[in-house]
N, C-alpha and C positions, 0 to 999 in steps of 0.2 A: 305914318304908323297906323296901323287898322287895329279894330276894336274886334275883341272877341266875336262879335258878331258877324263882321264882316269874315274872320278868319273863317269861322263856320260855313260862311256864304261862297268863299273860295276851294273851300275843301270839299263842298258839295257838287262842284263847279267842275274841278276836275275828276273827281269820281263819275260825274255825268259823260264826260270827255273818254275818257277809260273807257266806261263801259259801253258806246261808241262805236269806238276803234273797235272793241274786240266783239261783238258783235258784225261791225264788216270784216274783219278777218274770217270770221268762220263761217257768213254766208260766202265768201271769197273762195274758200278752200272747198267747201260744197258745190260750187258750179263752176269749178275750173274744168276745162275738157279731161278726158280718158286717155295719158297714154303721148305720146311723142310721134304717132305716125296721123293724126289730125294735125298738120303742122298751121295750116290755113285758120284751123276754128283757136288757135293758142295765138296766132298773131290778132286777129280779131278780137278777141276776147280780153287780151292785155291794151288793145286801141280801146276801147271802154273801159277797164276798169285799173281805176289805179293799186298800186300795192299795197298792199296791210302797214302800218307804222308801226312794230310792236314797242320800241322805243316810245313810243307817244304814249301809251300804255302804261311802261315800267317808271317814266319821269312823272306823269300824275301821277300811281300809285305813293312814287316815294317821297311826292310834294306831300302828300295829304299825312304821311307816317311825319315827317317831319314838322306841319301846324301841330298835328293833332298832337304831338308831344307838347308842343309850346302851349297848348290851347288847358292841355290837361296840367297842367302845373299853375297857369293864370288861376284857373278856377279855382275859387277858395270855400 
């Protein structure tokens, strides 16, 4: 069982994780090639860079709604 504290410390934890992700997502989406007919620089480009998670994303955000509900009801 974790102590308010710690809850904190997780909820901070994955918000860090979050914002992340979606940071490499939108450098990702920023320097993908131009276009279908670079077929060569789209293979290459996907050998380097792995795909965005946006689920990784959406599952911390809705860990941190669900502490912070529990977190905010402890506190007295």
């Amino acid at each position: 069982m974790m102590n308010t504290g710690e809850k904190i410390d997780y909820m901070i934890q994955c918000l860090k994780v979050a914002k992340a992700e979606y940071e490499y997502s939108v450098d990702y989406l920023a320097n993908e090639p131009d276009g279908p007919e670079e077929y060569e620089s789209w293979w290459a480009y996907l050998r380097r860079h792995r795909q965005p998670n946006k689920s990784l994303i959406r599952d911390n955000l809705r860990n941190v709604a669900r502490m912070g509900f529990q977190v905010a009801n402890e506190v007295k």
